[in-house]
Structure formats: C-alpha cells, structure tokens
C-alpha positions in Angstrom: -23.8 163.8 -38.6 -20.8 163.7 -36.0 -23.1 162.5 -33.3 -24.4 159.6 -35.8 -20.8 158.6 -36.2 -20.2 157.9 -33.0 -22.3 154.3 -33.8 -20.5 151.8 -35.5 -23.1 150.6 -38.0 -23.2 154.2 -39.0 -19.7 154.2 -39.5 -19.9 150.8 -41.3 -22.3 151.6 -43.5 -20.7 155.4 -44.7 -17.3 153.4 -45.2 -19.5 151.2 -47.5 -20.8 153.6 -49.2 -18.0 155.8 -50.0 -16.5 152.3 -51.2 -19.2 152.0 -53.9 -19.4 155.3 -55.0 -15.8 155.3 -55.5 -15.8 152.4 -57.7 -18.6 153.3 -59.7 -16.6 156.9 -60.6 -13.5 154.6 -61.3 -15.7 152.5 -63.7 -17.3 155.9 -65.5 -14.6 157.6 -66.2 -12.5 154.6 -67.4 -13.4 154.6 -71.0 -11.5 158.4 -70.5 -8.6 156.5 -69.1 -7.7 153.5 -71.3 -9.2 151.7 -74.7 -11.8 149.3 -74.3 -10.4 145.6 -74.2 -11.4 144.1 -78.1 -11.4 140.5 -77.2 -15.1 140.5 -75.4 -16.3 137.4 -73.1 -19.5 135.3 -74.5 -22.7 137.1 -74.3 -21.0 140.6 -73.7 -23.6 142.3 -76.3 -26.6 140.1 -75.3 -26.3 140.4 -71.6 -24.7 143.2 -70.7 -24.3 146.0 -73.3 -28.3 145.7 -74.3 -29.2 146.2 -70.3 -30.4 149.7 -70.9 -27.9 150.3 -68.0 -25.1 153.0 -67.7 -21.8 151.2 -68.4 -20.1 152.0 -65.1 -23.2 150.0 -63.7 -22.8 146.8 -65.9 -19.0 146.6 -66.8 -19.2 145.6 -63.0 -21.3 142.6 -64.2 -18.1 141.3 -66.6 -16.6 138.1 -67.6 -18.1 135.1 -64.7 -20.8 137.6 -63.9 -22.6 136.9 -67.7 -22.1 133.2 -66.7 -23.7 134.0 -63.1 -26.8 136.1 -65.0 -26.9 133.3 -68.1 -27.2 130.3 -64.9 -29.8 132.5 -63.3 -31.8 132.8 -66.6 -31.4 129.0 -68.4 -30.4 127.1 -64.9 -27.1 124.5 -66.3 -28.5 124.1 -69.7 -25.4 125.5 -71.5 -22.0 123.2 -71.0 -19.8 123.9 -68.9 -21.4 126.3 -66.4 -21.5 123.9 -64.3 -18.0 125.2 -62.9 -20.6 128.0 -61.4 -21.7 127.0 -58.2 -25.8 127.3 -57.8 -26.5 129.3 -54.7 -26.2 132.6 -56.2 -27.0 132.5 -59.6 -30.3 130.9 -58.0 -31.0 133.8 -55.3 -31.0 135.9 -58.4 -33.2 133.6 -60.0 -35.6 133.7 -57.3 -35.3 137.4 -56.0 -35.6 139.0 -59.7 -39.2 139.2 -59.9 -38.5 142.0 -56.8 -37.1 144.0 -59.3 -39.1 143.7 -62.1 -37.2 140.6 -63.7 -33.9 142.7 -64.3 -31.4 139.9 -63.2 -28.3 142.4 -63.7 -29.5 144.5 -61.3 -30.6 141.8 -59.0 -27.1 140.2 -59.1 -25.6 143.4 -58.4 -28.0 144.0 -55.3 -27.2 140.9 -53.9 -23.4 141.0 -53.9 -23.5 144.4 -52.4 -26.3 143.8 -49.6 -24.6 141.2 -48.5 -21.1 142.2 -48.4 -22.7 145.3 -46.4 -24.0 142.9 -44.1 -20.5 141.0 -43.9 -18.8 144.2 -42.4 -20.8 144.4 -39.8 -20.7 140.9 -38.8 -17.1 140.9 -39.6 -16.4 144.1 -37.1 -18.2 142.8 -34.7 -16.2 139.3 -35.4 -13.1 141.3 -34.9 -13.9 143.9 -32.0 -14.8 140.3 -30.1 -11.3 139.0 -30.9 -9.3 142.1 -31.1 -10.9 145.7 -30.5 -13.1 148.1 -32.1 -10.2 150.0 -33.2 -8.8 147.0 -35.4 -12.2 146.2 -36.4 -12.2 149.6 -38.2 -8.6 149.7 -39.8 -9.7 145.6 -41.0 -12.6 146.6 -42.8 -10.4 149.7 -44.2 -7.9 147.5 -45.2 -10.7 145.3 -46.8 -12.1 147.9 -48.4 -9.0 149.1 -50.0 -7.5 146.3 -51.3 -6.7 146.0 -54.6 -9.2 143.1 -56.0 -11.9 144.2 -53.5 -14.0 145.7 -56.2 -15.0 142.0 -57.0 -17.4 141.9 -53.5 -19.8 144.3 -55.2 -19.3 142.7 -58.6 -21.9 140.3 -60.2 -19.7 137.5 -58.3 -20.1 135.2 -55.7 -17.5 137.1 -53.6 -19.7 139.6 -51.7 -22.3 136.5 -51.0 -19.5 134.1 -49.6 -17.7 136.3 -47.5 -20.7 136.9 -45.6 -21.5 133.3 -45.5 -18.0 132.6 -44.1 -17.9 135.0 -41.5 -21.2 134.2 -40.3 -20.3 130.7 -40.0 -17.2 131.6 -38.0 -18.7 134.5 -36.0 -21.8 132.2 -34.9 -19.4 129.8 -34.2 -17.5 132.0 -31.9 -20.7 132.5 -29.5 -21.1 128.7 -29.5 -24.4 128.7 -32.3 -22.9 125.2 -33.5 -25.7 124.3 -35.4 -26.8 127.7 -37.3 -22.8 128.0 -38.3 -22.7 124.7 -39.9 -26.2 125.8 -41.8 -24.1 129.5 -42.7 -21.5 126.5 -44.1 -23.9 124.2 -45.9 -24.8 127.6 -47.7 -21.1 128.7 -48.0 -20.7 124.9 -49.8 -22.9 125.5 -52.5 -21.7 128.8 -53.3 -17.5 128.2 -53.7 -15.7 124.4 -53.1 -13.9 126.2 -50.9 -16.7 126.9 -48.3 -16.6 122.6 -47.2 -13.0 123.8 -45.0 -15.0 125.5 -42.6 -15.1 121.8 -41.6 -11.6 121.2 -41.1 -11.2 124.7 -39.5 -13.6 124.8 -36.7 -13.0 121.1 -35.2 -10.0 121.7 -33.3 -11.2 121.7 -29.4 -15.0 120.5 -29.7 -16.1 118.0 -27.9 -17.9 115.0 -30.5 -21.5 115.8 -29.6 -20.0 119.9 -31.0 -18.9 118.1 -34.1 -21.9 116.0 -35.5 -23.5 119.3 -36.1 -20.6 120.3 -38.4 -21.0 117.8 -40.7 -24.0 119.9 -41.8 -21.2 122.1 -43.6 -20.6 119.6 -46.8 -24.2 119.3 -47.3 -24.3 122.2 -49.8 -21.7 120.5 -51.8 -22.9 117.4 -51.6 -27.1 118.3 -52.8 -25.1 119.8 -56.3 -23.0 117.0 -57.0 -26.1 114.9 -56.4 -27.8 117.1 -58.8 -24.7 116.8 -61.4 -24.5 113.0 -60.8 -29.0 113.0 -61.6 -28.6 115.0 -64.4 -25.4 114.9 -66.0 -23.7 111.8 -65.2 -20.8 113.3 -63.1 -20.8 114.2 -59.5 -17.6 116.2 -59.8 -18.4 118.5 -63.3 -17.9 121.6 -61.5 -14.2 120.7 -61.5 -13.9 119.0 -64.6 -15.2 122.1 -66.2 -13.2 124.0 -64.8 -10.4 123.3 -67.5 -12.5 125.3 -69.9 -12.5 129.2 -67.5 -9.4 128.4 -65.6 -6.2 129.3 -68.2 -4.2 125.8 -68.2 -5.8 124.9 -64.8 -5.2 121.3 -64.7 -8.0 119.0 -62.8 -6.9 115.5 -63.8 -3.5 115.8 -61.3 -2.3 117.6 -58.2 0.8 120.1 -58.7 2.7 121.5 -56.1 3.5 124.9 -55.3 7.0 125.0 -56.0 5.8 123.8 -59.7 3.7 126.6 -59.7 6.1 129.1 -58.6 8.6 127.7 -61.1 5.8 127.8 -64.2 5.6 131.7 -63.4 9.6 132.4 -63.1 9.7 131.0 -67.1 6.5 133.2 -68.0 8.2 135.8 -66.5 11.2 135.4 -68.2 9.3 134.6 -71.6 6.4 136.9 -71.9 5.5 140.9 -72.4 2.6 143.2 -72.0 -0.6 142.2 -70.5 0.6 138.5 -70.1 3.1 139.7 -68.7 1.3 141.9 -66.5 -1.0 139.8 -65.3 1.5 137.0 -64.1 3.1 139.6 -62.2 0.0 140.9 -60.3 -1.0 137.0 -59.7 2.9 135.8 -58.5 2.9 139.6 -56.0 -0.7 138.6 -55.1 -0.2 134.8 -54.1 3.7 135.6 -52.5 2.1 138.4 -50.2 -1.1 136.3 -49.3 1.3 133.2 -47.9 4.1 135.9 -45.9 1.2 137.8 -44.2 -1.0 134.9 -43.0 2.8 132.9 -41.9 3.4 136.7 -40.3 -0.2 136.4 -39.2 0.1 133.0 -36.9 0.5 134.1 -33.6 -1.7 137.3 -34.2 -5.3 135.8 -35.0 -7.6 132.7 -34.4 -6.1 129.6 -35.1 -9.4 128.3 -36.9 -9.3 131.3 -38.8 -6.2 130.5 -40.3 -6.7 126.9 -41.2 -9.7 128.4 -43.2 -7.4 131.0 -44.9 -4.7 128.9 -45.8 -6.8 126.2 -47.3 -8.5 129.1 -48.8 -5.2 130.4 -50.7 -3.2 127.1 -50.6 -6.1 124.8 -52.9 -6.4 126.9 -56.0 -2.9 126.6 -56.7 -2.8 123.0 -56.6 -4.6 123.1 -60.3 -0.9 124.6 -61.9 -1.7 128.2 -61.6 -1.9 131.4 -59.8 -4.8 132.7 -62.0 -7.4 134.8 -60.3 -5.5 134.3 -56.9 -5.5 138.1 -56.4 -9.5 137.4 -55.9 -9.7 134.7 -54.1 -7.1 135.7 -51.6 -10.0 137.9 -50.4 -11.5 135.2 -48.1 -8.4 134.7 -46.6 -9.8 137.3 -44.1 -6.8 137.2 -41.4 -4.8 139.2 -43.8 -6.8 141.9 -43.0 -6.5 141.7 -39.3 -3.3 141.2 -39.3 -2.2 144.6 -41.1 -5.0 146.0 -39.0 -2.4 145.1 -36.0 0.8 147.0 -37.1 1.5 149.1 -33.9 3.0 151.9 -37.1 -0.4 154.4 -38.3 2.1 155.5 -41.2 2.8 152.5 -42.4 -0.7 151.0 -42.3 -1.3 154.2 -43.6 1.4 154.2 -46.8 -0.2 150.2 -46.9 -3.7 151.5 -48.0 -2.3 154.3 -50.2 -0.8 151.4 -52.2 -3.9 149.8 -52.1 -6.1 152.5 -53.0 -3.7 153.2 -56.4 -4.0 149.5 -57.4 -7.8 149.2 -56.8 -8.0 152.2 -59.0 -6.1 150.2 -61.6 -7.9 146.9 -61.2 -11.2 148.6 -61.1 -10.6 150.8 -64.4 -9.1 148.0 -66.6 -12.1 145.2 -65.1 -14.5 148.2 -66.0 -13.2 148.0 -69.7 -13.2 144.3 -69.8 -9.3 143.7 -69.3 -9.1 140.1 -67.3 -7.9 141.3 -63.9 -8.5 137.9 -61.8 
C-alpha cells in the first residue's frame, strides 16, 4: 500500500474515496442527528423516496437534482425547467440504459466520475503552475470545503468543474482548439461556462482566438433550441425567478445592494432564515477577500474566470446558493494551498471539515443549504 502511494493518481483517487465514504456516513446517520425537513421539494416521493435506494444514497439526489432526473426523463416538457441547463440531464438520459434505466443512480455516477477525473486534471493543472506539494493541499482544501458535497451530488457541479479545468489545463499546453470544445461543453452545462472566453484571450495572438469563439457555441445551440421550441432564446434566465428566492432577471443590481438587502435580513429575521443568510453573506465575503488576496499568487486567466464566476450571480439581488457556486472559483483553493503556516492551513480545513459535516447532514434531510 505505502509503495502504491508514492503515485499521485493513487493518492488522488484514495483522497476521493475517503471523500465519498465520508459523506455517505454523514448522510446515514443524519436522520440520528436532526428531524427531517417537513416542507419537501416537487417530486420528492415520486422520484426519490420510491428509488428502492438507501436514503443516504438518494438524499444526495435532493432539491435541483429531481429537476436534473425529471429533465433527463420528460426532456423540457414541464415549465420552467428550462433554468436547467441540457448537458447533464441529457448524459444521464443517454448513459441510463448502462445501468439498467436507473437515472438516479446514473446521475450520481456521473457527477462523481467526473469530479474524480477533475482532480487529477486539476493536480496536474496545479503541479504545472505551482508544485506537487500544493497540488495536494488544493485538492484537500477542495475536498474539505464546506459545500463540496454538491460535486458528487445529482448536480451539475462535479460535471462542470471538470469541464472548466479541462478547458483551462488544455489551454495551458497550447491545445486551443480542444479547450474551446471542453468550453462549448462547459456552456451548455452552467451560463457561467461562456467566461472561459473572456478569461483565456489575454496574450493570444488573433489566429489563437478564432478557435475560442467555439466556447459560446453550447450556449448558443440551447437558446436556439428555446427560441425553436418555446419562443424565447433566453428562458433559462427568465425562469430562473421561479428556483432563485427573489432573484430578479428583468434588472441588474449591484453588490453593494446586495450586501445592503442582507444587513436588513440580518437585522429582521431568525432561525433557518436566518441561518441561511448568514452562511450565504460569510460564503460570498470570504470568496471576494481570498481571490483579491489571491491576485498576485495564481494565473491571471484563472482569476478573470473566478471572479466572473462569483461576481455574476449576485447581480440577480441575492447571495442565494453562493456558498455552491463559489466552488468553481478554483483559485481559492490554490491560494490557501500557498499559506507558508501547516497549522493554520491545517486549523483552515478543521473548520471546513465541521461545516461540511453540517452542510452534508442538514442537505441529507432536505434542509435548503445552497
């Protein structure tokens, strides 16, 4: 065993895997730990209670993830899913006859065989930049932190961090043209995946940066396919309204708007309300200091990605599910991966550890986390 260790992919893959048996003993022994949430998310009996799976394998497929599993079934026949992006919900269209047309446990598959695969390309993203050394402690800190239960979730999360860090690792050896195609792919999984664009033009030369215009593509072929069959190119965000707690789509709002809507809830609200606003204000605050503290430390395309990445939500009036989607703001990781002090990366992932136990055990009992 020690002399297996001594690969990285071995290494990868046994942090990986500790990872996701940890979580699942979070998500069985949290019904021991705290009531089941009462107010249940459409479809909860239909789609994920009547699986014939364990609980602490399908409380993992909770709130977007019966959306994800109801696309992959009926395609964009019911309103409003059309928020959902296609790519994934179609993978587990198309892969579930693998598994004997279980789409739960094709979704869940998915999401963790691909984030698996995005450690590896991500260490080996890292050790190029950096070292092996903070290769490691970046995929510790990844794997600690306190939403990261969402990459092996039935969520697009474990799919489009791999995409991403393809795109940007295939980019770094110069494979223009099979980065944008990891982009086009990243665009019709999140919105978000188009500002690979923006982030990998600085210092190409024109004929490096026809190629990237391959990136929008993915967006573009779904808002074709809204526009053919619904009348509206941009219903993914004017559904939005309907998932995204006050998320306003009609106007822009500024950050210091935002940050002055969650002083007053602050001041106004108690219990899980309460609670949540909290973990969402700590979440975005710590996301914008670290990637600022972050600047000189990593790649500056890296950061253009990340900030855009944690910067665009919040332009809809709210920090909801910002503690999730700070996850592809991947420089974060890097950076703490950097502190020169062990104890206080250390003491860092301690604190992570305890609040992805949290996370994990209300999620698994259908509390809204992010």
């Amino acid at each position: 065993m020690s002399k297996l260790l001594r690969y990285p992919l071995a290494k990868i893959v046994l942090m990986f895997l500790s990872w996701r048996i940890f979580l699942f003993f979070i998500a069985y022994i949290s019904p021991q730990l705290i009531p089941t949430f009462g107010a249940k998310f459409p479809y909860y009996n239909e789609l994920l209670v009547t699986s014939g799976w364990p609980h602490f394998v399908w409380s993992f497929a909770n709130f977007d993830g019966v959306h994800y599993l109801g696309i992959a079934r009926h395609l964009y026949d019911y309103q409003y899913t059309q928020a959902f992006f296609p790519l994934y919900p179609l993978l587990i269209r198309f892969l579930s006859p693998i598994f004997m047309g279980n789409m739960l446990l094709t979704g869940l598959i998915i999401s963790n065989t691909f984030f698996l695969l995005s450690l590896i390309v991500f260490y080996k993203l890292v050790a190029r930049f950096a070292s092996e050394k903070t290769a490691f402690w970046s995929i510790l800190f990844l794997l600690s932190f306190p939403t990261s239960f969402y990459f092996g979730a039935l969520y697009t999360e474990g799919l489009f961090f791999f995409l991403i860090i393809l795109s940007f690792y295939l980019f770094e050896k110069n494979k223009i043209i099979l980065s944008s195609l990891a982009g086009a792919f990243a665009s019709a999984t999140r919105l978000i995946g188009i500002f690979l664009f923006p982030a990998q033009i600085k210092g190409k030369q024109l004929n490096q940066l026809i190629p990237l215009f391959i990136i929008p593509v993915g967006l573009f072929l779904y808002m074709t396919y809204l526009y053919l069959k619904f009348h509206n190119a941009l219903y993914f965000l004017t559904a939005q309204t309907i998932f995204g707690q006050e998320r306003s789509t009609t106007s822009v709002v500024l950050l210091p708007q935002v940050f002055y809507r969650y002083i007053k809830i602050l001041l106004t609200t108690h219990g899980l309300v309460l609670a949540t606003a909290t973990f969402e204000l700590i979440s975005t605050l710590f996301a914008i200091v670290i990637l600022i503290l972050a600047t000189k430390k990593v790649k500056i395309d890296w950061l253009v990605f990340s900030w855009f990445a944690v910067l665009i939500p919040t332009l809809t009036g709210t920090f909801a599910s910002m503690p999730r989607y700070i996850l592809m703001a991947f420089p974060i990781f890097i950076y703490l991966a950097t502190l020169k002090n062990t104890y206080l990366k250390v003491a860092i992932m301690i604190i992570f550890v305890l609040l992805l136990t949290i996370t994990t055990t209300f999620f698994a009992q259908g509390y809204w986390v992010a």
